[in-house]
N, CA, C, O and CB atoms as a CASP TS submission, in Angstrom:
PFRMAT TS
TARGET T0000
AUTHOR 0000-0000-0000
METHOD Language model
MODEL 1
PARENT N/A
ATOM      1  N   UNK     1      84.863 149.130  98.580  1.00  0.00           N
ATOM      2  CA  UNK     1      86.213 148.935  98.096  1.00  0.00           C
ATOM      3  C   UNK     1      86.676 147.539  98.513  1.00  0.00           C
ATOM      4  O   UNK     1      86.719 147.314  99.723  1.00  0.00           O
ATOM      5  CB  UNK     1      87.169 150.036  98.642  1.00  0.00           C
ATOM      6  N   UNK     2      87.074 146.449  97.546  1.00  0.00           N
ATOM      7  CA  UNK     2      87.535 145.380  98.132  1.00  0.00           C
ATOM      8  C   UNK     2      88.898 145.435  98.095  1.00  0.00           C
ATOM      9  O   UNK     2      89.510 146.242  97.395  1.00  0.00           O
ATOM     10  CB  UNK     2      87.055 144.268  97.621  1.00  0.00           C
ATOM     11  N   UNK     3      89.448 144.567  98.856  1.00  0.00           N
ATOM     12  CA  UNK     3      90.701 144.435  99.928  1.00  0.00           C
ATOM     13  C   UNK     3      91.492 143.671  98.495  1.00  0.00           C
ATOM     14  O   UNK     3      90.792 143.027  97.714  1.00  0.00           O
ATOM     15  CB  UNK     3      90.397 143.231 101.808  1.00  0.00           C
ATOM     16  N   UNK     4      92.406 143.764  98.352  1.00  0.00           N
ATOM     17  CA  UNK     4      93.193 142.945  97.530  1.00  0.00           C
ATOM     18  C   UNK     4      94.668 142.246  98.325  1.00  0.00           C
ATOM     19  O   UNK     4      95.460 142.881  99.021  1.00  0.00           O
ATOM     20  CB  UNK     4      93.556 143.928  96.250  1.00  0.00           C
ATOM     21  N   UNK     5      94.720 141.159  98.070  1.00  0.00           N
ATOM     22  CA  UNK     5      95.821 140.102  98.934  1.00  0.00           C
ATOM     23  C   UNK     5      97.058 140.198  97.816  1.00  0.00           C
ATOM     24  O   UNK     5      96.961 139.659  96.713  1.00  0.00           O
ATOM     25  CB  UNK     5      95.136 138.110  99.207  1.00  0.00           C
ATOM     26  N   UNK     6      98.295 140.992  98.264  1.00  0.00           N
ATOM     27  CA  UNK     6      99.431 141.139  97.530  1.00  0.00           C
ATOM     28  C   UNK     6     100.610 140.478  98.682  1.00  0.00           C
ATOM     29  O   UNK     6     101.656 141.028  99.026  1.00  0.00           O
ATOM     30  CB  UNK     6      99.623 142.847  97.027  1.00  0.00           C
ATOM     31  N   UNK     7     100.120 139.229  99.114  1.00  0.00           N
ATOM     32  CA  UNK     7     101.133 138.234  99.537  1.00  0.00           C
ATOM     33  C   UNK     7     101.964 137.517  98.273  1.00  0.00           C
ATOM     34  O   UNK     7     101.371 137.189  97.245  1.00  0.00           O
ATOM     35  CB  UNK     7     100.349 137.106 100.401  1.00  0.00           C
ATOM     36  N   UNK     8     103.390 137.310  98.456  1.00  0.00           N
ATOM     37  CA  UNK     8     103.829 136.967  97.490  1.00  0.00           C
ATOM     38  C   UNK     8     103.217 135.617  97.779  1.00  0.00           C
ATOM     39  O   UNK     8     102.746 135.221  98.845  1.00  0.00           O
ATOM     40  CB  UNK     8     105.228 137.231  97.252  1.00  0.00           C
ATOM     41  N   UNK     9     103.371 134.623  95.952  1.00  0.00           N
ATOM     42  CA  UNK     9     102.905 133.423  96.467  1.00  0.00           C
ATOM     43  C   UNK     9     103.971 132.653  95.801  1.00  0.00           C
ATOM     44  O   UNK     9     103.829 131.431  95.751  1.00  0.00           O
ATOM     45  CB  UNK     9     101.368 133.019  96.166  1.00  0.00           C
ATOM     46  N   UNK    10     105.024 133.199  95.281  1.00  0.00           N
ATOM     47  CA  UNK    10     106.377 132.116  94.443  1.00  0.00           C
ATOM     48  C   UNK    10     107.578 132.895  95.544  1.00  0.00           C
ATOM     49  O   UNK    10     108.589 132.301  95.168  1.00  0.00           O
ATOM     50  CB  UNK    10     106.809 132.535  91.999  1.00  0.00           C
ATOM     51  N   UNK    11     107.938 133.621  96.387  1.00  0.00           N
ATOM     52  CA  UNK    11     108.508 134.050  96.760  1.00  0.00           C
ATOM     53  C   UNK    11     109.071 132.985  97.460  1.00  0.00           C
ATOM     54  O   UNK    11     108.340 132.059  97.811  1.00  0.00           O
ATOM     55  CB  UNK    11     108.120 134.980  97.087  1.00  0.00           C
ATOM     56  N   UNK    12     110.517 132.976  97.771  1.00  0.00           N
ATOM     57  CA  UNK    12     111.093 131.891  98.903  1.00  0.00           C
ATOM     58  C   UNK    12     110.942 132.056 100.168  1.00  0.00           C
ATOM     59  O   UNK    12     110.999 131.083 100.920  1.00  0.00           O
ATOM     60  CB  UNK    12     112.412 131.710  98.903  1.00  0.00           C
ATOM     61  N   UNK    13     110.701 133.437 100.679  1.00  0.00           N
ATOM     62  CA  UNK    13     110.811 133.999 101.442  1.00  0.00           C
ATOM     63  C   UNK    13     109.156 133.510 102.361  1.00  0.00           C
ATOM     64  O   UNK    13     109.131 133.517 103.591  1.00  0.00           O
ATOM     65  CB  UNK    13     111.250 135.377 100.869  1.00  0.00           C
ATOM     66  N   UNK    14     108.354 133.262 101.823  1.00  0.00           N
ATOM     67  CA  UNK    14     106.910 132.709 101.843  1.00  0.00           C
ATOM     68  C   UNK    14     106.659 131.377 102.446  1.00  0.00           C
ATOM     69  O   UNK    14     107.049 130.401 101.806  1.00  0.00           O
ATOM     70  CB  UNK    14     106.404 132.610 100.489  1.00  0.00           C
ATOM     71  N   UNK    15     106.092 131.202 103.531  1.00  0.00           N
ATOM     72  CA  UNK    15     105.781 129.473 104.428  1.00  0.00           C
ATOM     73  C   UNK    15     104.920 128.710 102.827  1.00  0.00           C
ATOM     74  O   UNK    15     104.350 129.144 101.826  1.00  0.00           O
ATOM     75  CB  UNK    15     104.056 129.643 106.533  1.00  0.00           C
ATOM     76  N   UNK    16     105.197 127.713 103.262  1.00  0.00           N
ATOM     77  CA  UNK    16     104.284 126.672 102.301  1.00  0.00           C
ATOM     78  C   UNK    16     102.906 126.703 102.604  1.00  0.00           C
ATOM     79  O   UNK    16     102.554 126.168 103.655  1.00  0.00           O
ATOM     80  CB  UNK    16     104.676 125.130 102.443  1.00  0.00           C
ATOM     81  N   UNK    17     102.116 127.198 101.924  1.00  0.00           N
ATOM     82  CA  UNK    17     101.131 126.884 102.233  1.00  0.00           C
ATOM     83  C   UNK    17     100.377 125.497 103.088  1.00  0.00           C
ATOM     84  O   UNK    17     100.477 124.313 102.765  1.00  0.00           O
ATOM     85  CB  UNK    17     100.885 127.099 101.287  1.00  0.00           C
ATOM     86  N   UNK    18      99.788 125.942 103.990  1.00  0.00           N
ATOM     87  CA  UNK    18      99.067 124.762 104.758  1.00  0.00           C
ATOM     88  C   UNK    18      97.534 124.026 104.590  1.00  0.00           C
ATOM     89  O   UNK    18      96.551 124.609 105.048  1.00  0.00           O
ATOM     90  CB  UNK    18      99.041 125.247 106.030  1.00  0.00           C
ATOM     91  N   UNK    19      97.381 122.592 103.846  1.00  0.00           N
ATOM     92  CA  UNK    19      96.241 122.402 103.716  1.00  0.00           C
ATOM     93  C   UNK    19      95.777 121.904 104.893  1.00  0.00           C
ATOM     94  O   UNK    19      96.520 121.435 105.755  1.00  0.00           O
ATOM     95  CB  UNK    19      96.013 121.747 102.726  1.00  0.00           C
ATOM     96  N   UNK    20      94.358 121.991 105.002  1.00  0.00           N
ATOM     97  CA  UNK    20      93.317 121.442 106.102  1.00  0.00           C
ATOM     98  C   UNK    20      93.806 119.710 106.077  1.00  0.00           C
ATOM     99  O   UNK    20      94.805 119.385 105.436  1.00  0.00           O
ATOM    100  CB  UNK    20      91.343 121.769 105.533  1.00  0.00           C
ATOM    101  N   UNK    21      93.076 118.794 106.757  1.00  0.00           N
ATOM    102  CA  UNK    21      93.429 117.750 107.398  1.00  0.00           C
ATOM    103  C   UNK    21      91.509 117.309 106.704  1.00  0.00           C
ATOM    104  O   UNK    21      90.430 117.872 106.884  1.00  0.00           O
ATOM    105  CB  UNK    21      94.081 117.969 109.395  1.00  0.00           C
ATOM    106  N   UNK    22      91.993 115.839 105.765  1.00  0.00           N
ATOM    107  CA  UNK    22      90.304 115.467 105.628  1.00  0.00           C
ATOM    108  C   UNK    22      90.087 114.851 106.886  1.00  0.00           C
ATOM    109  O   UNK    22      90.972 114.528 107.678  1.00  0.00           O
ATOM    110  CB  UNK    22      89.784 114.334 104.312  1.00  0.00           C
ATOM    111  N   UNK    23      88.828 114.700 107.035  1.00  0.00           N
ATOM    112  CA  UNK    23      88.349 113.403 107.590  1.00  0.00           C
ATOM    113  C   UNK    23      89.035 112.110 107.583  1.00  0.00           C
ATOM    114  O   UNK    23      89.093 111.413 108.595  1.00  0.00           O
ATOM    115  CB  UNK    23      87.283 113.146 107.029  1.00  0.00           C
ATOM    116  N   UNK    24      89.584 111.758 106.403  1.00  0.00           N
ATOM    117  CA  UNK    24      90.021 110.358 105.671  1.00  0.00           C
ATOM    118  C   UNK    24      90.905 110.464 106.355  1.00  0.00           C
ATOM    119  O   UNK    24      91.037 109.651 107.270  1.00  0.00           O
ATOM    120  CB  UNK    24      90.304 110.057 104.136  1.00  0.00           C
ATOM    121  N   UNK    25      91.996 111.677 106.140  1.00  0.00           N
ATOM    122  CA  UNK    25      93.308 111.393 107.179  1.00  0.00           C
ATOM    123  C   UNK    25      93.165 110.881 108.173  1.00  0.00           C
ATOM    124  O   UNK    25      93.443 109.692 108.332  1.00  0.00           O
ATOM    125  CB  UNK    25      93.986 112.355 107.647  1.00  0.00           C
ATOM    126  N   UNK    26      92.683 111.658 109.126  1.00  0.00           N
ATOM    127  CA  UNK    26      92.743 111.825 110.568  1.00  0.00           C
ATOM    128  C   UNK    26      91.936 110.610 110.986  1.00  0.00           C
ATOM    129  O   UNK    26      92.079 110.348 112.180  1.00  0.00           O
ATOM    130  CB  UNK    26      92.151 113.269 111.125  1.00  0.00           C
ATOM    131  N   UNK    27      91.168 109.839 110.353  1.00  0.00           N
ATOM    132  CA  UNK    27      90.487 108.624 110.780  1.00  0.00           C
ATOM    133  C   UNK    27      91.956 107.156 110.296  1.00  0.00           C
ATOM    134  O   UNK    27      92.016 106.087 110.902  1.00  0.00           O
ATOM    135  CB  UNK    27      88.600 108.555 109.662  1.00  0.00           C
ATOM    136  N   UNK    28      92.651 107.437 109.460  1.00  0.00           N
ATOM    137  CA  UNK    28      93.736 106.782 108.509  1.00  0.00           C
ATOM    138  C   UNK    28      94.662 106.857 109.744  1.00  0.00           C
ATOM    139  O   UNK    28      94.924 105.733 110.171  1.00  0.00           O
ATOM    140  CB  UNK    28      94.283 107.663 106.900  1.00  0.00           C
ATOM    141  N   UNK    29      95.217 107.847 110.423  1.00  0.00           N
ATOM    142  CA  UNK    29      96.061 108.178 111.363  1.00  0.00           C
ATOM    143  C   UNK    29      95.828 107.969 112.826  1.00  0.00           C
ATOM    144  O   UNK    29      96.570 107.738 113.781  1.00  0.00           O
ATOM    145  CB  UNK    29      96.271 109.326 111.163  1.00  0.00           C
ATOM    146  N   UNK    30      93.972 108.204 112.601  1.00  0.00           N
ATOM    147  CA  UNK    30      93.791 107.450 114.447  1.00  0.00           C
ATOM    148  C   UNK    30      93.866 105.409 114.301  1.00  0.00           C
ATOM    149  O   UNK    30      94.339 104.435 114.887  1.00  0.00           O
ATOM    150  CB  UNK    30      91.387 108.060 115.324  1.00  0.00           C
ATOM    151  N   UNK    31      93.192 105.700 113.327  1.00  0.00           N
ATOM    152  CA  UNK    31      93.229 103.746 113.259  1.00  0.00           C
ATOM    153  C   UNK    31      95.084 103.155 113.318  1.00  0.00           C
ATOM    154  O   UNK    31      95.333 102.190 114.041  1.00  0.00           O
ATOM    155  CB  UNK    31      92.337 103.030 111.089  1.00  0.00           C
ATOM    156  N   UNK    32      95.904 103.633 112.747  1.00  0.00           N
ATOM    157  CA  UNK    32      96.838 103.161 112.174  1.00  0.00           C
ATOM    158  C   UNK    32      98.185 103.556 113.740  1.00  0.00           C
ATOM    159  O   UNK    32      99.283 103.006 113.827  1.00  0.00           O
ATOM    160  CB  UNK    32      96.939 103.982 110.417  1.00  0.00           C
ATOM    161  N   UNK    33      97.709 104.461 114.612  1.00  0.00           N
ATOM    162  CA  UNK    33      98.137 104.371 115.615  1.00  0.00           C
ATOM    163  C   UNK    33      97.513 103.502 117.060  1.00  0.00           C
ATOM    164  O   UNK    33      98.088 103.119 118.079  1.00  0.00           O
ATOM    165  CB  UNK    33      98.286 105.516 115.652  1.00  0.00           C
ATOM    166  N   UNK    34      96.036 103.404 116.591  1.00  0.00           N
ATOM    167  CA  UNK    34      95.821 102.339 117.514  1.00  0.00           C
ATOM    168  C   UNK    34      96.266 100.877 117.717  1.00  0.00           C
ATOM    169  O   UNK    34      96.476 100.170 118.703  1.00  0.00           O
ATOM    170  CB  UNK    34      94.799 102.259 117.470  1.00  0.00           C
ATOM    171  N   UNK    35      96.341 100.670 116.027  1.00  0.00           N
ATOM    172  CA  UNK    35      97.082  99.402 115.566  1.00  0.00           C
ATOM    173  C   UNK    35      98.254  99.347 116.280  1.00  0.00           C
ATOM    174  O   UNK    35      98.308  98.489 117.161  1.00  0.00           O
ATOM    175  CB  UNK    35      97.412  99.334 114.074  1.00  0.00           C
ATOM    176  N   UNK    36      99.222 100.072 116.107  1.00  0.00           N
ATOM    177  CA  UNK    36     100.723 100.001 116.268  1.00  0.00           C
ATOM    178  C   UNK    36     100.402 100.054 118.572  1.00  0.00           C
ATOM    179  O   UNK    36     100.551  99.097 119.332  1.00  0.00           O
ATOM    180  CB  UNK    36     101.848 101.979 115.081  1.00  0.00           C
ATOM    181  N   UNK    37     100.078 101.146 118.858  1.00  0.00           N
ATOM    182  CA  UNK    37      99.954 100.293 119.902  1.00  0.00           C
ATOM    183  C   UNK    37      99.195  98.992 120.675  1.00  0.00           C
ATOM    184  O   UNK    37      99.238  98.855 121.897  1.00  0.00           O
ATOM    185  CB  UNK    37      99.887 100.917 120.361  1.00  0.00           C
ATOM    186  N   UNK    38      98.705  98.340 120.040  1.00  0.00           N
ATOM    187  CA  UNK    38      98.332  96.605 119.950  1.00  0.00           C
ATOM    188  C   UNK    38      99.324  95.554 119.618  1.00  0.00           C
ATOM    189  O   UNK    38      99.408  94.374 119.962  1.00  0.00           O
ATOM    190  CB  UNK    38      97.304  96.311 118.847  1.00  0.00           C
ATOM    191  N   UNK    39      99.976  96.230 118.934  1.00  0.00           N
ATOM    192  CA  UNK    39     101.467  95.165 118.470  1.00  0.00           C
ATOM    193  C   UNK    39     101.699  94.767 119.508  1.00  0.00           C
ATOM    194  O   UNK    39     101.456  95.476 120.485  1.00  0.00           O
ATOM    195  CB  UNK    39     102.940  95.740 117.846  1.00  0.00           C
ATOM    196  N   UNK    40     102.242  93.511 119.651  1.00  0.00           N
ATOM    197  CA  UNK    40     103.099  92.897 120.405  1.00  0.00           C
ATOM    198  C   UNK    40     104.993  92.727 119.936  1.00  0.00           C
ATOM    199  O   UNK    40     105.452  92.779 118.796  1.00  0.00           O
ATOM    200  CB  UNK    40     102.320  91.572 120.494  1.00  0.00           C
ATOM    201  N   UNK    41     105.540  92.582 120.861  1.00  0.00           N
ATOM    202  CA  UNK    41     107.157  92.841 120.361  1.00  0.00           C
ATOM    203  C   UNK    41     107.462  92.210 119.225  1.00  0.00           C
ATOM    204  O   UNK    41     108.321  92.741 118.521  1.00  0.00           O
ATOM    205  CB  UNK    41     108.267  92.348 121.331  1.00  0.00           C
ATOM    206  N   UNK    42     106.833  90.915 118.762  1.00  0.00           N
ATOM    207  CA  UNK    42     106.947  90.205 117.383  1.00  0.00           C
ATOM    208  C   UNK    42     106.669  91.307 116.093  1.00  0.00           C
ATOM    209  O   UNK    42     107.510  91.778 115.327  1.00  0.00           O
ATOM    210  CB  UNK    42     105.743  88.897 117.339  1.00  0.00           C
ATOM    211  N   UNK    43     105.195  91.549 116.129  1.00  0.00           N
ATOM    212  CA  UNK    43     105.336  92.544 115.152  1.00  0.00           C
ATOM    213  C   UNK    43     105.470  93.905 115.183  1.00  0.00           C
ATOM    214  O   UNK    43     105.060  94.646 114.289  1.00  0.00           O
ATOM    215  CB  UNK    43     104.552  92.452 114.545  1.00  0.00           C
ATOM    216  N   UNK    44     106.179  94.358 116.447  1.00  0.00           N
ATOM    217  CA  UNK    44     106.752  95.451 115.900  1.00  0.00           C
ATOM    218  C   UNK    44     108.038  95.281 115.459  1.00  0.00           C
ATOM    219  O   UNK    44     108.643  96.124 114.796  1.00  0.00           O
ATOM    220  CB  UNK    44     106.716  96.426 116.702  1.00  0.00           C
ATOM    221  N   UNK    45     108.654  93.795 115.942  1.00  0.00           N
ATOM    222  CA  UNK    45     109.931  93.791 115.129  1.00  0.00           C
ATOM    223  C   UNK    45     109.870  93.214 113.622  1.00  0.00           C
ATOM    224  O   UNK    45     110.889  93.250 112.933  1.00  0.00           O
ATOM    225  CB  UNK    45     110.959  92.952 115.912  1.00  0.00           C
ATOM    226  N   UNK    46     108.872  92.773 113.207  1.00  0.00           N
ATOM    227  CA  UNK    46     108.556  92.565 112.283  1.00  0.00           C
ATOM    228  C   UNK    46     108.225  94.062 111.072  1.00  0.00           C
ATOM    229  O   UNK    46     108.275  94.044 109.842  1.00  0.00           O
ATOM    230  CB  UNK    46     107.602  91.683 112.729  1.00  0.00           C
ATOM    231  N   UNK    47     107.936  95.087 111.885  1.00  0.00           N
ATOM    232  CA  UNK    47     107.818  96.732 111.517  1.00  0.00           C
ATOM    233  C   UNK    47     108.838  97.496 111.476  1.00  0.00           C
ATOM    234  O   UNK    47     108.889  98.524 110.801  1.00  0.00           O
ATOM    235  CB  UNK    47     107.074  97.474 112.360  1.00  0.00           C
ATOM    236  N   UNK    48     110.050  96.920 112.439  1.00  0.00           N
ATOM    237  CA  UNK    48     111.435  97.633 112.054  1.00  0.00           C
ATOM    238  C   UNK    48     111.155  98.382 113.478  1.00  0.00           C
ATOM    239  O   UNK    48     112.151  99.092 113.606  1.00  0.00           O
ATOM    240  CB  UNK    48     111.612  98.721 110.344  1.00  0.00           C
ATOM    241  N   UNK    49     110.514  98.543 114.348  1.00  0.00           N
ATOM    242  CA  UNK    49     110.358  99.426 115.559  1.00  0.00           C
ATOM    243  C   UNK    49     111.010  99.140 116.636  1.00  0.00           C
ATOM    244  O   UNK    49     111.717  98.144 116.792  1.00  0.00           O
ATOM    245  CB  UNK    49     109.162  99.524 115.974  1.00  0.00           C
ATOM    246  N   UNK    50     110.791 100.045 117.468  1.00  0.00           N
ATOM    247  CA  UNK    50     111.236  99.025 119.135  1.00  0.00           C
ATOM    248  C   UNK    50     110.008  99.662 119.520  1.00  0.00           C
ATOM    249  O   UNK    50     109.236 100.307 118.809  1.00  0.00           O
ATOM    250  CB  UNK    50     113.001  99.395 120.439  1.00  0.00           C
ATOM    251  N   UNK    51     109.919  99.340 120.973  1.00  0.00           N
ATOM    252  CA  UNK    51     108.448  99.465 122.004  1.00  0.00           C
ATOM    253  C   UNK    51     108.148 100.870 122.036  1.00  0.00           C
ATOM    254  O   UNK    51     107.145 101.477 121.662  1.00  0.00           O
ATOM    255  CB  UNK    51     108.617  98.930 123.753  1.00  0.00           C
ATOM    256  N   UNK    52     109.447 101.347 122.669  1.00  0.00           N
ATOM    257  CA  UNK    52     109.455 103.027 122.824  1.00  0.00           C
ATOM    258  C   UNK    52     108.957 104.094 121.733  1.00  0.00           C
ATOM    259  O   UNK    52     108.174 105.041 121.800  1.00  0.00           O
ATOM    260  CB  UNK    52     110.893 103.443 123.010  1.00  0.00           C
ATOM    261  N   UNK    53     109.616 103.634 120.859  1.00  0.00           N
ATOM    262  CA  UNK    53     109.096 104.414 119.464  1.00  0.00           C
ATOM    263  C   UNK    53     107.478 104.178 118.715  1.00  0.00           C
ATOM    264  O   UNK    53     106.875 104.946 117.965  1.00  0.00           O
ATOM    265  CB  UNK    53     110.207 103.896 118.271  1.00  0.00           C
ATOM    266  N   UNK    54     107.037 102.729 119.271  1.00  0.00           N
ATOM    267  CA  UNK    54     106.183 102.807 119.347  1.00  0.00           C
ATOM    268  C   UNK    54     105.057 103.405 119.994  1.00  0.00           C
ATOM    269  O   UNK    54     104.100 104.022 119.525  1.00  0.00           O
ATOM    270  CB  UNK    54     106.303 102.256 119.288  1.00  0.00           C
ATOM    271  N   UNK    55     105.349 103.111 121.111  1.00  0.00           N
ATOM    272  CA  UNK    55     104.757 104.519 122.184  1.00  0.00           C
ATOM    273  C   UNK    55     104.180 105.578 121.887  1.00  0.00           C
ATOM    274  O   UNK    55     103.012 105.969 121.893  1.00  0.00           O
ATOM    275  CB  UNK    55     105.638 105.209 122.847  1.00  0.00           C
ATOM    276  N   UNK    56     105.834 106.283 121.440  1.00  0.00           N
ATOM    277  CA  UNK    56     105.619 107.980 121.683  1.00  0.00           C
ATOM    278  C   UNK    56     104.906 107.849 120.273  1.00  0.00           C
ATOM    279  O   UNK    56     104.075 108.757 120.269  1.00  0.00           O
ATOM    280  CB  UNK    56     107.258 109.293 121.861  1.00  0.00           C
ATOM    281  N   UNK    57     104.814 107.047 118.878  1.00  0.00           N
ATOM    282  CA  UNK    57     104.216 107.642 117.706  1.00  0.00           C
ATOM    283  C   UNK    57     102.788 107.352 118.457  1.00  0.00           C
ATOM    284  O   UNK    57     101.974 108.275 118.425  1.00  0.00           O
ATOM    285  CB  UNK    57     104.586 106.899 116.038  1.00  0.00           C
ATOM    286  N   UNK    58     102.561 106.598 118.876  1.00  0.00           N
ATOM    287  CA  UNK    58     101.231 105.952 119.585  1.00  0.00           C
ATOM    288  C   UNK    58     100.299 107.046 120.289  1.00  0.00           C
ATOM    289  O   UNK    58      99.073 107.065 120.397  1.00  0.00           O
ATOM    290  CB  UNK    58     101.696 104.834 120.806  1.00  0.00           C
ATOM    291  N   UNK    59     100.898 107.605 120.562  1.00  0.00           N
ATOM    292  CA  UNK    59     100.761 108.432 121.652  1.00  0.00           C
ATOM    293  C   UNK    59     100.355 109.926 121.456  1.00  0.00           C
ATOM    294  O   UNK    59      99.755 110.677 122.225  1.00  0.00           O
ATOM    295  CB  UNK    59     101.947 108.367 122.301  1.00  0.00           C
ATOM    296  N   UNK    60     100.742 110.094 120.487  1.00  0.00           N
ATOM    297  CA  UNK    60     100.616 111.227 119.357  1.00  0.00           C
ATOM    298  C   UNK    60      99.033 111.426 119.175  1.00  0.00           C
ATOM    299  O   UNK    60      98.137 110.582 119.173  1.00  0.00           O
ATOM    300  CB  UNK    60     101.389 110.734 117.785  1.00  0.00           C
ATOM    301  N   UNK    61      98.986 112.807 119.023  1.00  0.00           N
ATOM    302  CA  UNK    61      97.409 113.447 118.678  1.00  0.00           C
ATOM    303  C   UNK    61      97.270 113.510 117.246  1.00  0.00           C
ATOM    304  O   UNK    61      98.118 113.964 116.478  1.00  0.00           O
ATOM    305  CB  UNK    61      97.109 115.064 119.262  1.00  0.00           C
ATOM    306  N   UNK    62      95.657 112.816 116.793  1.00  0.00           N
ATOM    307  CA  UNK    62      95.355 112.941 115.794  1.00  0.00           C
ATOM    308  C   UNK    62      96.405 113.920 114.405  1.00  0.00           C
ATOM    309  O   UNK    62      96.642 113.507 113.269  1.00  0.00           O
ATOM    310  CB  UNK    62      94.147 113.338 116.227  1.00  0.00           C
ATOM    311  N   UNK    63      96.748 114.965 114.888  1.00  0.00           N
ATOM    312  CA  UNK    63      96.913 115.443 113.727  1.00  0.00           C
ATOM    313  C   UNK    63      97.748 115.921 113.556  1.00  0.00           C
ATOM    314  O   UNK    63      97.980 116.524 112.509  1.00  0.00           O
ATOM    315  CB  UNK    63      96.279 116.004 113.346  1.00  0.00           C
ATOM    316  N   UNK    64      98.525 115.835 114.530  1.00  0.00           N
ATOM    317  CA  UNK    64     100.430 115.686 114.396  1.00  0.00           C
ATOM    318  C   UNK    64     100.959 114.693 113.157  1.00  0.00           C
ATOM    319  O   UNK    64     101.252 113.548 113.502  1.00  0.00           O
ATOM    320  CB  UNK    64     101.195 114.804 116.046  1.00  0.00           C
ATOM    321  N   UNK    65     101.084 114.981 111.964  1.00  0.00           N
ATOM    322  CA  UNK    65     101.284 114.221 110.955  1.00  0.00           C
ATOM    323  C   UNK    65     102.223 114.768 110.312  1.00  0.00           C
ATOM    324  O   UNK    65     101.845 115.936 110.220  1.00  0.00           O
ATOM    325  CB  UNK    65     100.283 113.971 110.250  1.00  0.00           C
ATOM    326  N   UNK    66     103.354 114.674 109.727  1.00  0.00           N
ATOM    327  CA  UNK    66     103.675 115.192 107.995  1.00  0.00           C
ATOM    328  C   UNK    66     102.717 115.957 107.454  1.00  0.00           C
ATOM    329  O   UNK    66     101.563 115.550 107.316  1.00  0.00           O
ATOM    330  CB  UNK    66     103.765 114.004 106.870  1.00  0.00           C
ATOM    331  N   UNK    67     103.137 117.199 107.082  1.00  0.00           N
ATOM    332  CA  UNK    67     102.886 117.680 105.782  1.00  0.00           C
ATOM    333  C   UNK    67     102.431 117.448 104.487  1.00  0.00           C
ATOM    334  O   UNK    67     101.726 118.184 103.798  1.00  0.00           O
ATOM    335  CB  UNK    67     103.529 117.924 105.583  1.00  0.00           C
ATOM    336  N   UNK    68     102.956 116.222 104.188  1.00  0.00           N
ATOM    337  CA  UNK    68     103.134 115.202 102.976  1.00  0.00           C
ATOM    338  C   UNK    68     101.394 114.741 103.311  1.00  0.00           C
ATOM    339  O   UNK    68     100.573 114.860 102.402  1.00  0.00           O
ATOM    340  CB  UNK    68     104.702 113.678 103.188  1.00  0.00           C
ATOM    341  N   UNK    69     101.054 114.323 104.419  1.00  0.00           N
ATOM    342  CA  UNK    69      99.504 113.469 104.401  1.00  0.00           C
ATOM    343  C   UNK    69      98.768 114.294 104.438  1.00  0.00           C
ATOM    344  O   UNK    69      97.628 113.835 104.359  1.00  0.00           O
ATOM    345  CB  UNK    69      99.032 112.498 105.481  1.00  0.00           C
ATOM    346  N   UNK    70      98.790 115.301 104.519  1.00  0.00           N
ATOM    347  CA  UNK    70      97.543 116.412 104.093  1.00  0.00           C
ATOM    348  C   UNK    70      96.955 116.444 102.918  1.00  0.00           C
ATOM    349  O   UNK    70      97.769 116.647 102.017  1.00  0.00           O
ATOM    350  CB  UNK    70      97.905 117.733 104.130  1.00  0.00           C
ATOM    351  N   UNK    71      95.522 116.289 102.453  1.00  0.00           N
ATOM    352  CA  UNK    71      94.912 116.036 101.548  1.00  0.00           C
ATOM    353  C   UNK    71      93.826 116.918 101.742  1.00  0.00           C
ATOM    354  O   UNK    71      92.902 116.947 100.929  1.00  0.00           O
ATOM    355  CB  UNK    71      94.715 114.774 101.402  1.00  0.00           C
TER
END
């Protein structure tokens, strides 16, 4: 007897579905935070940042990202 999945899937009531994390990301997101902590105060003001904020995004694990960059 197979199992049948009667999760709603248009319901509001329902989380968004969550995709996996490629490779591409998570290599896109480690490079692009190593960068930002290498800045020097020129270009992070040149980035709109201050030091601190640089930091803590810096600082951040691979795959703490938006939603939105999941591919």
């Amino acid at each position: 007897m197979a199992l049948i999945d009667v999760t709603p899937r248009n319901s509001a009531l329902s989380p968004a579905p969550r995709r996996p994390f490629s490779l591409r990301t998570l290599l896109t997101v480690w490079r692009s935070r190593r960068a930002l902590a290498r800045l020097d105060a020129q270009g992070l003001s040149d980035v709109g940042i201050d030091a601190k904020v640089a930091a803590r995004e810096s600082a951040k694990p691979i795959w703490d990202v938006p939603a939105t960059w999941r591919t």
